[in-house]
C-alpha positions in Angstrom: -28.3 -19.2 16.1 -29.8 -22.0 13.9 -27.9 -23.6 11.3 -29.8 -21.9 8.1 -28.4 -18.7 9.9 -24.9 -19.6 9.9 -25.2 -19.6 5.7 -27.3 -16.2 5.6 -24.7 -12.9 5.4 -24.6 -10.5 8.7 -26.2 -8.0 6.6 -29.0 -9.9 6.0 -29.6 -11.1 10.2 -29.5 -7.2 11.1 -32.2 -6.6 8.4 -34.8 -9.0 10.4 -36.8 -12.6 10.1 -38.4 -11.0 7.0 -35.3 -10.7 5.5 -33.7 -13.7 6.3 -36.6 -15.6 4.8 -36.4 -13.9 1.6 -32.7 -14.6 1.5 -33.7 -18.4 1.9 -36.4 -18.2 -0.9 -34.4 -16.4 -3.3 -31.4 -19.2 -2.7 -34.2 -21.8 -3.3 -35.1 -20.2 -6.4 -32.0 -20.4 -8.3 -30.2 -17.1 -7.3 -27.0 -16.3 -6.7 -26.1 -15.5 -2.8 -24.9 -11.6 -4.2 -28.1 -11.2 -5.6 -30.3 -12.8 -2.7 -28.4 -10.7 -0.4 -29.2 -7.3 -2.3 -32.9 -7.9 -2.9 -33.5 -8.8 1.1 -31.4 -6.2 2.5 -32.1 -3.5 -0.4 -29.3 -2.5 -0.9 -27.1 -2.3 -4.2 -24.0 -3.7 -3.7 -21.1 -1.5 -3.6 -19.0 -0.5 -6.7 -15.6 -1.7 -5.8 -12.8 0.3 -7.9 -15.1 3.1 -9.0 -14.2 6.7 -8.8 -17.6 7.2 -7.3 -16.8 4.4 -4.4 -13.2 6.5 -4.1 -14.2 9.7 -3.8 -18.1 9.6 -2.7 -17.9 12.8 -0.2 -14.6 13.3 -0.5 -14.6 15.9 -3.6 -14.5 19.2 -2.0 -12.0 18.2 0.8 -14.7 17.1 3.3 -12.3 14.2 4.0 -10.6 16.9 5.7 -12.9 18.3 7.7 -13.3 15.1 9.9 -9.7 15.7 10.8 -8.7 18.2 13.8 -9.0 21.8 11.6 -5.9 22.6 13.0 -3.9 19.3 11.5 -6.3 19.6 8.0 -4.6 23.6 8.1 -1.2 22.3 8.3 -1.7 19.7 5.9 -3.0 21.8 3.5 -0.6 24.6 3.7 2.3 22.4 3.9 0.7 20.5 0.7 0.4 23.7 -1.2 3.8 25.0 -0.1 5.0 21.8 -1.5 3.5 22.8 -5.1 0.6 20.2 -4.8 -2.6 21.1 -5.6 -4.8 19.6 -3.2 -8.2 20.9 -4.9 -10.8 18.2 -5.3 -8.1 15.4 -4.4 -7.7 13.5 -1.4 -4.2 12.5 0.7 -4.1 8.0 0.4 -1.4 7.7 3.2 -1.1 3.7 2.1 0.7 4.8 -1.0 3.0 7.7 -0.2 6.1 7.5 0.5 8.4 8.0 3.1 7.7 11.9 2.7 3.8 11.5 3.7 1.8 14.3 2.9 4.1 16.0 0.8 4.4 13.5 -1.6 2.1 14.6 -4.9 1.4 11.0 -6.1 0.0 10.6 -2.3 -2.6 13.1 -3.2 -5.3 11.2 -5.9 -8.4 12.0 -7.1 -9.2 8.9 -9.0 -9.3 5.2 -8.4 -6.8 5.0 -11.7 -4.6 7.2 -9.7 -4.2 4.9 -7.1 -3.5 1.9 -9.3 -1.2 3.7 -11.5 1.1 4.4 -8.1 0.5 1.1 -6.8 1.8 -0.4 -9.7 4.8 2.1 -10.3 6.0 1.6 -6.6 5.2 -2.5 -6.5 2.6 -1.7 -3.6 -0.1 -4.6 -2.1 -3.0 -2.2 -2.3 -6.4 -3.7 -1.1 -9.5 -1.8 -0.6 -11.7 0.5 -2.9 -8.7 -0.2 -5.8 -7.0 -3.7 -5.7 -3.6 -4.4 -7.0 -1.4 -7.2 -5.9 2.4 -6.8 -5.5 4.4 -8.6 -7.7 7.7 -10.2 -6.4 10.6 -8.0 -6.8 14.2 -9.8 -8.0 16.6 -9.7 -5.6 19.1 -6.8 -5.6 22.1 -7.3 -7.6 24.4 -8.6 -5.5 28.0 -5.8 -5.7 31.3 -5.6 -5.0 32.9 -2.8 -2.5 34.7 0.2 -4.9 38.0 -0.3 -5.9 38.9 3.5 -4.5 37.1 2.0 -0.9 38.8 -1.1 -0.7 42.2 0.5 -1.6 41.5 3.0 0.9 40.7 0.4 3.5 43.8 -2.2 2.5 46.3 0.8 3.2 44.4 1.2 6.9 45.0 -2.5 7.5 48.7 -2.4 6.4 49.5 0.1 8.8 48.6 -2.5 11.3 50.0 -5.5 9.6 52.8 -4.4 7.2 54.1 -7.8 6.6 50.8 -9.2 5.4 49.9 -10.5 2.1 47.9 -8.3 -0.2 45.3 -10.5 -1.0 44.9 -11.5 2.2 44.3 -8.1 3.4 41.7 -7.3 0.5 39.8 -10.6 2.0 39.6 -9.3 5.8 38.6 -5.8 4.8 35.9 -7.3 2.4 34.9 -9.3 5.0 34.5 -6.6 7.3 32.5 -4.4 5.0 30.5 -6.4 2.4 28.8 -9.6 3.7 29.3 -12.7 1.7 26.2 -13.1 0.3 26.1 -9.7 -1.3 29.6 -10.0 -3.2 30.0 -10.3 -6.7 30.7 -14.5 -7.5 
C-alpha cells in the first residue's frame, strides 16, 4: 500500500481508485476527513445515539428472530411471566443485571433508556449510546455488630477463660473483619 493510502479510511480503499482520489481532492480542497470520507464512499455517516441507530430493525422484535426460535420463545415467555412488556422493546444484556432477561430496565426501547440505566447503575456503556462511568467512593469502611462480636468473644472464652476481654474482642475482629475495613 502507498503512503497516501495509509491516511485514506478502510471505507474509502474498499470503495475503489475512484474513490480514493476523490477522498484526496476533497482533503486538498479544504474539507474535513468526515466529510471527504462521506462524499467518496456515499454514504451518510451514522447517527450515533439516535433512537433510529438503536432500534433500526429492531421494532417489532426482529432482533429476535435472529435468535434460535426456541431461546426467542423462552425469552419472551419468561419476560412476560416476569410482568415485562417486551412489545416494540429490545433485551441490552450490557446493562441488566445479574437477573438477565428478567430484568425490566434490561428491556429498552430508546437510546434515553439506555443512558438513563447506565447512569442509575454507574455503567461504562460504549456503543450506539455512550456514557462513561464515574468513579465510585469507596465503601464505608464498618465495624462487626456488637450482638456478633459478643457472640463470638463468649465462643473464644470457652477456649481461653483466663484471657483478657479486650484482647479477645481483638482476635475475633481480626478473624472476621480485615483491618482495612474497620471503623478508625
Amino acid at each position: 500500500m502507498s503512503n497516501t493510502h495509509q491516511q485514506v479510511p478502510e471505507s474509502v480503499v474498499a470503495a475503489g481508485k475512484d474513490a480514493v482520489a476523490h477522498y484526496l481532492s476533497m482533503l486538498q480542497g479544504g474539507c474535513t476527513e468526515r466529510f471527504a470520507e462521506m462524499c467518496s464512499v456515499g454514504i451518510a455517516p451514522g447517527t450515533k445515539g439516535t433512537d433510529r441507530a438503536l432500534m433500526e430493525g429492531r421494532y417489532n422484535n426482529e432482533w429476535m428472530d435472529r435468535l434460535p426460535s426456541r431461546q426467542a420463545g423462552w425469552i419472551a415467555r419468561e419476560a412476560k411471566a416476569a410482568g415485562i412488556s417486551v412489545g416494540g422493546k429490545m433485551y441490552i444484556g450490557g446493562i441488566a443485571d445479574k437477573r438477565g432477561h428478567l430484568d425490566p430496565e434490561a428491556w429498552v426501547d430508546s437510546a434515553a433508556d439506555i443512558k438513563r440505566v447506565a447512569a442509575k447503575r454507574n455503567l461504562e456503556v460504549d456503543g450506539v449510546v455512550t456514557h462513561r462511568a464515574h468513579e465510585a467512593p469507596p465503601p464505608k469502611a464498618k465495624d462487626i455488630s456488637d450482638s456478633i462480636l459478643r457472640e463470638h468473644v463468649a465462643a473464644e472464652r470457652k477456649k481461653s477463660p483466663t484471657a483478657k476481654t479486650a484482647d479477645l474482642v481483638e482476635k475475633v475482629k481480626d478473624r472476621i473483619v480485615p483491618y482495612w475495613k474497620r471503623k478508625k
